[in-house]
Backbone as a ProteinNet text record, in pm:
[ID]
protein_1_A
[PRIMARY]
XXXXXXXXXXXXXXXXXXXXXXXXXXXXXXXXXXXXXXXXXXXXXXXXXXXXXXXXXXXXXXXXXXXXXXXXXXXXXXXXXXXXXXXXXXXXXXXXXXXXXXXXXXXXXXXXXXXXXXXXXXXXXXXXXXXXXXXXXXXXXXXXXXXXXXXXXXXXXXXXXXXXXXXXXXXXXXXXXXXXXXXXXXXXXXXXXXXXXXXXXXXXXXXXXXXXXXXXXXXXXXXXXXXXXXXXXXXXXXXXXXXXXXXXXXXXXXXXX
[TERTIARY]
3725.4	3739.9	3602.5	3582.7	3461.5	3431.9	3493.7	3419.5	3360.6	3404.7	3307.9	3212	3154.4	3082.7	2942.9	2844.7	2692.5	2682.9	2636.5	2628.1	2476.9	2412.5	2296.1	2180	2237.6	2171.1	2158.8	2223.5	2299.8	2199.1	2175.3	2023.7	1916.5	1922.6	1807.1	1706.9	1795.8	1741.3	1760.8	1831.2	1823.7	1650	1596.8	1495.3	1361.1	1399.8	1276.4	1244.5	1368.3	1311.1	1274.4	1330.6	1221.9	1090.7	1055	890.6	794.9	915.4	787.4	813.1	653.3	662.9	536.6	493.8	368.7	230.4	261.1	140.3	102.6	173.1	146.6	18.3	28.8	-47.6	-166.5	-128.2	-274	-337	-276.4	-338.8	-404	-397.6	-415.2	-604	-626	-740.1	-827.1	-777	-855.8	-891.7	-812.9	-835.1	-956.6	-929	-1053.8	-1186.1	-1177.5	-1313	-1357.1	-1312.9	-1336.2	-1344.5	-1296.5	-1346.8	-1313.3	-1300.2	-1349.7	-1222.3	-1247.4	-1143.2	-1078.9	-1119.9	-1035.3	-926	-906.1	-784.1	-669.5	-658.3	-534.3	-485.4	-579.6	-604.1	-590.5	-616.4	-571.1	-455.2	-362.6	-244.6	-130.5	-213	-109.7	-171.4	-260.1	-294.6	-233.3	-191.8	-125	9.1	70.8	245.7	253	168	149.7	162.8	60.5	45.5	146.1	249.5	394.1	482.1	488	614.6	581.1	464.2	428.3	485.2	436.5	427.8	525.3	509.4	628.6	744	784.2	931.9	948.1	874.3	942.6	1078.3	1027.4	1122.7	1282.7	1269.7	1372.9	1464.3	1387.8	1403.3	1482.7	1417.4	1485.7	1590.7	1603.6	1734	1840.2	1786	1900	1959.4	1907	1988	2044.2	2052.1	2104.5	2199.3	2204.7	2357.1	2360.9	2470.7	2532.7	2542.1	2426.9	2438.8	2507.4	2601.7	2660.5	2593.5	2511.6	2473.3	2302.7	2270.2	2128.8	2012	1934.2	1831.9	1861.3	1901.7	1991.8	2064.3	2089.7	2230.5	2137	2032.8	1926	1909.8	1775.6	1747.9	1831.2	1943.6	2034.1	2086.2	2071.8	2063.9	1988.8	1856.2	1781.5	1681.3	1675.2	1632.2	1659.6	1822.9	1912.4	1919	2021.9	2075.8	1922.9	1832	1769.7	1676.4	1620.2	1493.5	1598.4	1727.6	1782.7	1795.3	1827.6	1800.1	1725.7	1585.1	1458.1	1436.4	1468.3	1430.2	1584.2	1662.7	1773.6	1683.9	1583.8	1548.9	1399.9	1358.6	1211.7	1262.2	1392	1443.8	1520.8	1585.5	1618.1	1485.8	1375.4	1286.2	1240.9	1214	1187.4	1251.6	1376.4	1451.3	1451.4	1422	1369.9	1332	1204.4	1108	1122.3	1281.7	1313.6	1310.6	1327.9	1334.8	1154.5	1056	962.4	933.4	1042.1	1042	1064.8	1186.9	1221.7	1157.1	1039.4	919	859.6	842	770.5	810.6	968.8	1030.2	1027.2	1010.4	1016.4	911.2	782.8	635.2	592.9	685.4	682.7	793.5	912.8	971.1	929.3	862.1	842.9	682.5	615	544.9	572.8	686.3	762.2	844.3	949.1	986.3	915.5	849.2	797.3	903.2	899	981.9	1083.7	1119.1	1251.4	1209.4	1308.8	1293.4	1308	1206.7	1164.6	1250.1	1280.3	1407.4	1514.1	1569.5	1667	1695.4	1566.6	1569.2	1584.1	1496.2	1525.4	1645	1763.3	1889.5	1977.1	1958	2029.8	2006.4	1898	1896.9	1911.9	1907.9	1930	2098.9	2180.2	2287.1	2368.4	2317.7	2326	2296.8	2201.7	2190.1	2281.5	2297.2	2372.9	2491.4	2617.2	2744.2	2691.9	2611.6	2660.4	2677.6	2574.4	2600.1	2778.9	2773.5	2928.2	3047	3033	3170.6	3149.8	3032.9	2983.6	2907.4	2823	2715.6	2664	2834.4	2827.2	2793.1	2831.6	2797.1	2675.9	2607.1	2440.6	2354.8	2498	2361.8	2344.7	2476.6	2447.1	2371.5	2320.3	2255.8	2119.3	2114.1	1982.8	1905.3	2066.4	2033.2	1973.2	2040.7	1984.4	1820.9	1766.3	1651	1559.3	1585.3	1563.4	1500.6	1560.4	1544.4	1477.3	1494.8	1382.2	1252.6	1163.4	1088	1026	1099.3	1081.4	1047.2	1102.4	1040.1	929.3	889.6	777.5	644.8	666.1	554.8	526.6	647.1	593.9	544.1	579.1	505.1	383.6	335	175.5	109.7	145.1	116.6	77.5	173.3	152.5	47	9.9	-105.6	-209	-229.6	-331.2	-371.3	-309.1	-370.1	-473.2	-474.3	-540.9	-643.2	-662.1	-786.2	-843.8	-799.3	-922.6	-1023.4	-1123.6	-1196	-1258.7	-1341.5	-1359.4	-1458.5	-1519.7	-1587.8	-1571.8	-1441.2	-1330.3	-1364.8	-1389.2	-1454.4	-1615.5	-1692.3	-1814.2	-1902.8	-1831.6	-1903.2	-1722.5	-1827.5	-1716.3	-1612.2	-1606.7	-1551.3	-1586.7	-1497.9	-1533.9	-1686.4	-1659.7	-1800.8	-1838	-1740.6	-1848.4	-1797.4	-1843.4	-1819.8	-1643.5	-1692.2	-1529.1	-1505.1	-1550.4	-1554.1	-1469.9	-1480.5	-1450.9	-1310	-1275.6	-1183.6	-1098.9	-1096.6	-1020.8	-976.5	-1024.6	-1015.1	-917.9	-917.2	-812.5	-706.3	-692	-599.7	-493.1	-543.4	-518.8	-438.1	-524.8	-456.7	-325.1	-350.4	-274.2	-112.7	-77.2	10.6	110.5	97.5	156.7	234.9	191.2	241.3	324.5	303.9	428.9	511.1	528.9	621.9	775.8	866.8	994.2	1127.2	1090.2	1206.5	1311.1	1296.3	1337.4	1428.4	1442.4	1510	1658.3	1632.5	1814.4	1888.1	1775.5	1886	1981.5	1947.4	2056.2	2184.2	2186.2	2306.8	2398.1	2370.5	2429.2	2588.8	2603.1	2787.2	2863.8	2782.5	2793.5	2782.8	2713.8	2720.6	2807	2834.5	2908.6	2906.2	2726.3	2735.8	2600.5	2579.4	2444.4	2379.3	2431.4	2314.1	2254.2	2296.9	2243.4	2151	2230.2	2131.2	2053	2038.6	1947.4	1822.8	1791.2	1641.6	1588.7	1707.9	1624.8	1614.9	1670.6	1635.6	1523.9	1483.5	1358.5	1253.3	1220.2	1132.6	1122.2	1235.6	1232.8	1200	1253.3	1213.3	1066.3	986.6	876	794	811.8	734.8	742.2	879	851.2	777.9	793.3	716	537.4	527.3	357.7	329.6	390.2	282.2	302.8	412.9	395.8	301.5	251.8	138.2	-17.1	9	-120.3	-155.9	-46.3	-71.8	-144	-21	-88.6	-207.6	-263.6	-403.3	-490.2	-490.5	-544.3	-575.8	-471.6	-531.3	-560.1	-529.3	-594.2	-681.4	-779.8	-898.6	-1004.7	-936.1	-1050.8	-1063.9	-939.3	-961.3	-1042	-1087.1	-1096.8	-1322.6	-1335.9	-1454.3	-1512.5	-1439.7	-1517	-1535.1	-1550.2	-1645.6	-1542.7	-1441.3	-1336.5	-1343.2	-1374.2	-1374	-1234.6	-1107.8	-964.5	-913.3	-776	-687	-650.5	-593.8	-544	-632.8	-783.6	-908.4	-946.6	-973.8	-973.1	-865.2	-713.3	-625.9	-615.6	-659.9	-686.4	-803.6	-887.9	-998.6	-970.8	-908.1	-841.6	-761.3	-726.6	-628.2	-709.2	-844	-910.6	-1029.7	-1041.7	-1103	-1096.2
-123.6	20.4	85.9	221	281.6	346	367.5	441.4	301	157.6	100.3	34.2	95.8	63	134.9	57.1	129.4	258.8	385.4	463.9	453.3	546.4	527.8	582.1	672.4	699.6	643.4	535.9	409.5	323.5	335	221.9	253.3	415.3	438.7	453	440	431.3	326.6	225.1	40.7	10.4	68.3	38.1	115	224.7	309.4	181.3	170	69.3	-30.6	-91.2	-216.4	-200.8	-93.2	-64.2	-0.5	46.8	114.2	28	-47	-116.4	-111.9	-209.1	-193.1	-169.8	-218.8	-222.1	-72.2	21.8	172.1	206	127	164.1	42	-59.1	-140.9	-221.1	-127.4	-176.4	-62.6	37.6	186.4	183.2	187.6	170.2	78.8	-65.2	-181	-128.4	-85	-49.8	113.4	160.2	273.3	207.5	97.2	27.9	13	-48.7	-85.2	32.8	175.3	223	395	436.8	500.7	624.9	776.4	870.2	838.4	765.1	723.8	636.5	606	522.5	563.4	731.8	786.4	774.6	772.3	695	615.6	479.2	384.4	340.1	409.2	442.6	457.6	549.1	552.5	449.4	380.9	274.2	148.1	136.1	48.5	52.4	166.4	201.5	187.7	234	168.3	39.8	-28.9	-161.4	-231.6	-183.9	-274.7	-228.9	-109.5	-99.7	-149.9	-174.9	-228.4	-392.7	-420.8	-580.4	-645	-623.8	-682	-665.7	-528.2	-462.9	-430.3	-457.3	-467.6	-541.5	-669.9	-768.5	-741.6	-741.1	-673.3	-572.7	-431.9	-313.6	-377.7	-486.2	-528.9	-549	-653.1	-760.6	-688	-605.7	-553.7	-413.7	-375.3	-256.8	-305.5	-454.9	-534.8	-593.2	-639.7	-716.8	-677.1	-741.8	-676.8	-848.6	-934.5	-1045.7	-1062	-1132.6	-1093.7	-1123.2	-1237.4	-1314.5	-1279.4	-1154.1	-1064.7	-1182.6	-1182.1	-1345.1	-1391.7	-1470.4	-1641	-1640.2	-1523.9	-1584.6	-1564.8	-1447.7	-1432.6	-1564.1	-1616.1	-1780.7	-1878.3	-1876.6	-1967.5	-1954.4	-1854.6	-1833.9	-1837	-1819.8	-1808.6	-1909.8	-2009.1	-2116.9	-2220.7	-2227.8	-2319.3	-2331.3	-2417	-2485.6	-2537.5	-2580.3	-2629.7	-2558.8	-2454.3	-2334.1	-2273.6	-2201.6	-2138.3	-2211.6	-2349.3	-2386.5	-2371.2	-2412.4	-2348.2	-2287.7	-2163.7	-2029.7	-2013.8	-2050.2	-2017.8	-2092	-2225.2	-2284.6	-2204.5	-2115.4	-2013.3	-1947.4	-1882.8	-1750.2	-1789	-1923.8	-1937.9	-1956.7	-1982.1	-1946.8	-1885.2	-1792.3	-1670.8	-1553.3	-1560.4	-1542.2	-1506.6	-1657.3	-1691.3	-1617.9	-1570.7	-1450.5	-1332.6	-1323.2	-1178.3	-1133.1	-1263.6	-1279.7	-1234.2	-1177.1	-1139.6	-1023.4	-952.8	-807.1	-747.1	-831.8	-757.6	-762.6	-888.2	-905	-765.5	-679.6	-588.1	-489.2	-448.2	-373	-322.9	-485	-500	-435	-478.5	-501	-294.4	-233.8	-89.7	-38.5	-83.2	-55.8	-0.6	-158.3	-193.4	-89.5	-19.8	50.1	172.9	222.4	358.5	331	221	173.7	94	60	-60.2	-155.7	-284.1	-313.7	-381.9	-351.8	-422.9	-560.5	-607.7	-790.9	-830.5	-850.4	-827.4	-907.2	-1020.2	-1122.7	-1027.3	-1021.3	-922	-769.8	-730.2	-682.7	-696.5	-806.4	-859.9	-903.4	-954.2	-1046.9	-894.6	-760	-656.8	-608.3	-607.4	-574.3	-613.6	-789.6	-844.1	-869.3	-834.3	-877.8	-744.9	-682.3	-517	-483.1	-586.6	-566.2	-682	-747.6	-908.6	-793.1	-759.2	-689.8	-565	-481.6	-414.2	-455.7	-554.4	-652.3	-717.9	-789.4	-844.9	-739.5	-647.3	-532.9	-453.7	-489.3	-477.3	-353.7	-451.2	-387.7	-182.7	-144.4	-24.8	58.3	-18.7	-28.8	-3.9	-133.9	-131	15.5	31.7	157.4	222.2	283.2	374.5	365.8	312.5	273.9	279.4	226.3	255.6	418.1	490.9	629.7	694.7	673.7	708.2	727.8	527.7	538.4	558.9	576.8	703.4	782.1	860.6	994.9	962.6	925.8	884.3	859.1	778.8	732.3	866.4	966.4	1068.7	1149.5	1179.5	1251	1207.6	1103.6	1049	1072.4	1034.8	1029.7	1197.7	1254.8	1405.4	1481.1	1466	1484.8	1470.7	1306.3	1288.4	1319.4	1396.1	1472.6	1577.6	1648.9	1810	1834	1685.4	1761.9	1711.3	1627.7	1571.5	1663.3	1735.3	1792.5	1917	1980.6	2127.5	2033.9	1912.8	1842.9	1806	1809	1768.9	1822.3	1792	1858.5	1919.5	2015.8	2061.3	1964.3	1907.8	1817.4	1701.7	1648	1557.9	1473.5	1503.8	1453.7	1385.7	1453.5	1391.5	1332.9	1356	1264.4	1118.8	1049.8	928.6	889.8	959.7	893	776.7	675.7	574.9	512.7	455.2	438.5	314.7	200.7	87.4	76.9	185.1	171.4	102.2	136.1	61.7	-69.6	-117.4	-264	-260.4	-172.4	-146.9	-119.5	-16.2	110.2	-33.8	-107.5	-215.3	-347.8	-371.1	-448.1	-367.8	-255.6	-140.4	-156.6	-128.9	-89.6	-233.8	-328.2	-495.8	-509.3	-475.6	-492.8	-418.1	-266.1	-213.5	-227.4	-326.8	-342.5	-394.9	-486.8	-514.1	-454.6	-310.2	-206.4	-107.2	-102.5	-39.9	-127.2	-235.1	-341.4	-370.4	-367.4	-387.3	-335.6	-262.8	-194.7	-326.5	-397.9	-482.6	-573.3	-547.5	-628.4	-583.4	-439.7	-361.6	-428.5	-553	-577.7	-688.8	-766.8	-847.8	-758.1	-657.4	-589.8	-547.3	-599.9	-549.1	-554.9	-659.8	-644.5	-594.3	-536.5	-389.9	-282.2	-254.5	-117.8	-58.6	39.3	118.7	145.7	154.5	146.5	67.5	-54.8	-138	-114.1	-122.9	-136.8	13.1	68.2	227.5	276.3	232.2	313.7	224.9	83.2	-34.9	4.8	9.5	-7.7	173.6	295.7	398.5	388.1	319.5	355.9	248.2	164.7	109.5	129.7	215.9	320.6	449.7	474.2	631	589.6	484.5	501.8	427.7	384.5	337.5	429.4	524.1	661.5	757.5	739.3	846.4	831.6	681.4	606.7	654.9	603.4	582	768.4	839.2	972.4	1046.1	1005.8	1004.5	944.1	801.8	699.2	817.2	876.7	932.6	1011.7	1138.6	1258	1203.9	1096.5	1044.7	956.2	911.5	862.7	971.9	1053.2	1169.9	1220.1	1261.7	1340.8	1191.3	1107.4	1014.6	940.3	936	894.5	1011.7	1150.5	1286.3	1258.8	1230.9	1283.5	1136.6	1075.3	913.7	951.6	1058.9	1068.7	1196.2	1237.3	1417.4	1414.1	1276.5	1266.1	1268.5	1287.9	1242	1340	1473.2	1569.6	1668	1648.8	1689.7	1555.9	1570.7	1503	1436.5	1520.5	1417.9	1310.6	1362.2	1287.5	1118.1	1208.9	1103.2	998.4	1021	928.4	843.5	901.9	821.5	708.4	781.2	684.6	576.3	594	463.2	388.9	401.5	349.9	228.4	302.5	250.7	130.2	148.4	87.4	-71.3
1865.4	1884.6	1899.2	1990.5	1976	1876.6	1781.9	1663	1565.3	1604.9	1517.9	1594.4	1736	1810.8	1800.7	1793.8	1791.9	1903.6	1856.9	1942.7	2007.1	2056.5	2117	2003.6	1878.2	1774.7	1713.3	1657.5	1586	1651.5	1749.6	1786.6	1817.2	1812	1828.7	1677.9	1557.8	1386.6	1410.8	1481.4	1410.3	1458.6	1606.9	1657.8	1587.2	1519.1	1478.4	1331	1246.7	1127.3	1178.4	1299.7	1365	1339.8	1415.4	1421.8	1324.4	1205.1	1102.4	997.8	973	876.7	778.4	754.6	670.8	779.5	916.4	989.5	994.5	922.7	954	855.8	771.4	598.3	650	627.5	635.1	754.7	880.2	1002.5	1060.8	1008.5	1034.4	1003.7	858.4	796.1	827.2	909.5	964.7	1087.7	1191.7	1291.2	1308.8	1192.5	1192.1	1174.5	1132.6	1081.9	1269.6	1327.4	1478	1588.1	1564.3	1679.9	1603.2	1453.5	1366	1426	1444.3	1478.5	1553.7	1660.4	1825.9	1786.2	1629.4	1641.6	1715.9	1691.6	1728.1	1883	1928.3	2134.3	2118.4	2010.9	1995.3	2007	1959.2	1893.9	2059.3	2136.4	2229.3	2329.5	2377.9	2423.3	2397	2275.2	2179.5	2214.8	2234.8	2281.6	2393.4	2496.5	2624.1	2680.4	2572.4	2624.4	2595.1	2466.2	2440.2	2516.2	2530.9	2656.5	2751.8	2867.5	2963.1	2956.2	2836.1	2831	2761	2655.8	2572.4	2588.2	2600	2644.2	2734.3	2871	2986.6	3036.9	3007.3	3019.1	2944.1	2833.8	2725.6	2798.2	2854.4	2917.8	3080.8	3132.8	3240.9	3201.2	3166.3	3134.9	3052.2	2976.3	2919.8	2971.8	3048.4	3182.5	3278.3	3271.7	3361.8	3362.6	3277.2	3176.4	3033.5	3008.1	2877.1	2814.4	2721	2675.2	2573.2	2490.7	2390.1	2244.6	2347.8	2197.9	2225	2227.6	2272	2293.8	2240.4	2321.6	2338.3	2224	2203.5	2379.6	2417.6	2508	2630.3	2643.5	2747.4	2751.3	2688.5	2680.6	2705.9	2682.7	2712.8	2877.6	2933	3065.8	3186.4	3104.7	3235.7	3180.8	3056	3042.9	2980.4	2989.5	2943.4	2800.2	2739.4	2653.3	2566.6	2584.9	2480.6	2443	2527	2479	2391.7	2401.5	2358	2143.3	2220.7	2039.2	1984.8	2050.7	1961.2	1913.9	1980.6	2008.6	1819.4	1841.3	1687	1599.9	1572.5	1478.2	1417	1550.9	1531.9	1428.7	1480	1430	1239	1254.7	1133.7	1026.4	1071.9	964.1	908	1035.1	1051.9	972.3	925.1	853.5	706.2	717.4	537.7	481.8	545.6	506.6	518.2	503.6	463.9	342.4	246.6	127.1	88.3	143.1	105.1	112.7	206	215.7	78.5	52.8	-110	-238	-242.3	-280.2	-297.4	-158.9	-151	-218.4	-191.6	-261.4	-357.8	-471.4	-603.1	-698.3	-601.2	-655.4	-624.2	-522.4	-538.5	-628.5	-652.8	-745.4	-896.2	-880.1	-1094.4	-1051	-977.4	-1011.2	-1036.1	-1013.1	-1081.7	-1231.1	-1173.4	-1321.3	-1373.7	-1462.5	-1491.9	-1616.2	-1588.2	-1692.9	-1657.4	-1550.2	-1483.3	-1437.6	-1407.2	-1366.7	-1241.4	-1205.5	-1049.5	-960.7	-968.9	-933	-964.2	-1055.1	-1040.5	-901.8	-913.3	-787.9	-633.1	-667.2	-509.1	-483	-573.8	-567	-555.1	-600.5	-610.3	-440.9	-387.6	-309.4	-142.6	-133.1	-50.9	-55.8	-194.2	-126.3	-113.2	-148	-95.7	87.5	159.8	267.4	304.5	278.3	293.2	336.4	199.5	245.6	329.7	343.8	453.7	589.2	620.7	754.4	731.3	655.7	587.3	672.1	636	616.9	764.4	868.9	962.6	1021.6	1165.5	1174.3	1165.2	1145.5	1205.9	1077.8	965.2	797.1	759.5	829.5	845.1	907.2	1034.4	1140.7	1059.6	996.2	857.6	755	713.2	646.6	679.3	809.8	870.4	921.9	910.9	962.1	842.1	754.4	628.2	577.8	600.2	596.8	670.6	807.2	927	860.6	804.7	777.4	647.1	542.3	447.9	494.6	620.8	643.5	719.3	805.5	895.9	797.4	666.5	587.5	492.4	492.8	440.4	503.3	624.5	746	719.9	795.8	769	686.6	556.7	490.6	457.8	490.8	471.5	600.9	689.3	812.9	777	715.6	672.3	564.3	532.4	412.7	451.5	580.4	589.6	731.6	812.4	919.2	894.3	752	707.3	658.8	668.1	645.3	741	884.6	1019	1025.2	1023.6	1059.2	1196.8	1205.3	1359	1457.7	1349.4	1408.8	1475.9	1456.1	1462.6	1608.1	1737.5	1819	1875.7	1763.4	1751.3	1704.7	1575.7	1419.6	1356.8	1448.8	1384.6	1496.8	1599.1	1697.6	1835.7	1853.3	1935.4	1837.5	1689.9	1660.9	1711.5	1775.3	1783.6	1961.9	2026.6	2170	2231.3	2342.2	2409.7	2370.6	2344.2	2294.3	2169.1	2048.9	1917.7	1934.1	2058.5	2046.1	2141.8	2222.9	2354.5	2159	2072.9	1955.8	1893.6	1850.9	1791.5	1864.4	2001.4	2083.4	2096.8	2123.2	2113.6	1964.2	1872.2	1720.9	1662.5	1709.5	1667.2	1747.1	1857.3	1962	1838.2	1742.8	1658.2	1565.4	1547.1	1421	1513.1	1668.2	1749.3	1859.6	1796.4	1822.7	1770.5	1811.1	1710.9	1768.6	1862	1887.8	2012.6	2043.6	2150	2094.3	1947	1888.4	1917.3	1945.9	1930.9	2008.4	2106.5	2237.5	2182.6	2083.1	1961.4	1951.5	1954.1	1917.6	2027.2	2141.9	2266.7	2248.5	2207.6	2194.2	2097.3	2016.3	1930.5	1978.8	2091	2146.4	2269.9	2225.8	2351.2	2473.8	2504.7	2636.2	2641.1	2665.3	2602.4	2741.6	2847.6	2964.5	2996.4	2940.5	2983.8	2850.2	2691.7	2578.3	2576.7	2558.7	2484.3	2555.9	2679.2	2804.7	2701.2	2674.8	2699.8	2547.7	2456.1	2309.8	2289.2	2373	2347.2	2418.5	2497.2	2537.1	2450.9	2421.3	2312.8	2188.6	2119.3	1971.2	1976.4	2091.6	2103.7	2106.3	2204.2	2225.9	2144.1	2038.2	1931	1784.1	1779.4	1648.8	1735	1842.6	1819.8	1837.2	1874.4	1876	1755.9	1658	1536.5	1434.8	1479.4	1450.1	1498.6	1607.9	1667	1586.2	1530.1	1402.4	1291.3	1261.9	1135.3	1128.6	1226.9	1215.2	1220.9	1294.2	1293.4	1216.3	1119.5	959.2	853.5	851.5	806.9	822.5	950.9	1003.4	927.5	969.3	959.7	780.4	668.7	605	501.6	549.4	526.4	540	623.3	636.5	608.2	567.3	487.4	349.8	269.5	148.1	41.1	76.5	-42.6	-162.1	-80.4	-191.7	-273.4	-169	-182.1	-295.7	-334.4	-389.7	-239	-175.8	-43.9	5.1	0.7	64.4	11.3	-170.3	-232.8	-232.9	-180.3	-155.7	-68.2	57.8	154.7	146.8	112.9	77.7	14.2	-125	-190.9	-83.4	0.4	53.2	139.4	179.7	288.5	166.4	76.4	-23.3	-32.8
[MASK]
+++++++++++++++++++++++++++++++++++++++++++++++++++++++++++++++++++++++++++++++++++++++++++++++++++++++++++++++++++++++++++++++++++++++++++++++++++++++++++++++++++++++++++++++++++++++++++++++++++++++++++++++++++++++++++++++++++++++++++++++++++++++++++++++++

């Protein structure tokens, strides 16, 4: 039925949590080291270069046909039966290490609560994602819309307190500091932290209308994560170099520490 079918919003939050992950926090601060304010040009150079490259192909193929079994079944088509296994034995490992996400979880958890039993957490919370996949995917979108909007209000927030900190100088002290060379190393690095969204095309036989939303929700939630990435480097580059004299300042700084 279409109401338990992915809508185009429904993938356009499955693709935004694709792409916001930790590379936002500690690829952000590495990449200022290499080409200093200009990260934020970085940033859309970086979204550029993955839609061009990475998600072209994705963006083809999946405005093209409707695969059921989203790579797995790509691969299995246009390079047979045995890439296609590989390509499930990459992915089953690959896997594994989901079990380290909740690691992460935990280790931010027990720093609000402290005290709790960190295994315990992770087992509460993976099979918490386990049944909503279970009871199906449309379980999950929800779920995902949710933390959508948790993450949209996170970001924004450390936007709004970090932009009354740019400074005016912002284009001439600290920008492009180690030449094109620095800022082409940033731009290269940071391709990784606006990467993710190409995954939605796995879900094609979940969605309602896959050859028409999948190509534009992985161009859109690509283009809306990185110029969101651009703000927030922005007030976090500026406020990373005006001496760490704010609460906000001094935070960033720790961050970059």
């Amino acid at each position: 039925m279409d109401n338990k079918k992915l809508s185009r919003m429904d993938l356009f939050s499955m693709a935004v949590g694709q792409i916001i992950g930790v590379g936002i926090m500690t690829m952000t601060g590495i990449a200022i080291g290499f080409t200093g304010r200009s990260v934020n040009l970085a940033y859309i150079v970086a979204g550029i270069v993955t839609i061009t490259t990475a998600m072209l192909p994705q963006i083809y193929i999946g405005g093209t046909a409707n695969f059921i079994g989203g790579q797995y079944s790509q691969i299995a088509v246009l390079n047979g039966q045995r890439w296609a296994g590989i390509y499930v034995y990459i992915q089953l490992f690959t896997t594994l290490a989901i079990s380290m996400f909740t690691l992460s979880f935990a280790d931010y958890f027990l720093s609000i609560f402290p005290g709790v039993n960190a295994k315990l957490i992770c087992f509460v919370v993976l099979t918490i994602l386990f049944g909503m996949h279970f009871f199906g995917v449309k379980q999950a979108a929800r779920l995902q819309n949710i933390l959508c909007v948790v993450l949209a209000i996170a970001i924004a927030a450390y936007i709004a307190l970090g932009l009354g900190h740019v400074q005016s100088d912002y284009f001439t002290n600290g920008f492009l500091t180690k030449g094109p060379t620095g800022f082409i190393l940033a731009s290269i690095y940071l391709t990784f932290a606006t990467g993710g969204a190409q995954y939605v095309v796995n879900y094609s036989s979940e969605a309602k209308n896959p050859t028409k939303d999948i190509p534009f929700v992985i161009i859109a939630s690509t283009a809306s994560v990185v110029l969101c990435y651009h703000v927030y480097s922005s007030s976090r580059s500026s406020s990373c170099r005006t001496g760490c004299k704010s609460a906000f300042e001094r935070f960033c700084c720790s961050i970059y520490a």
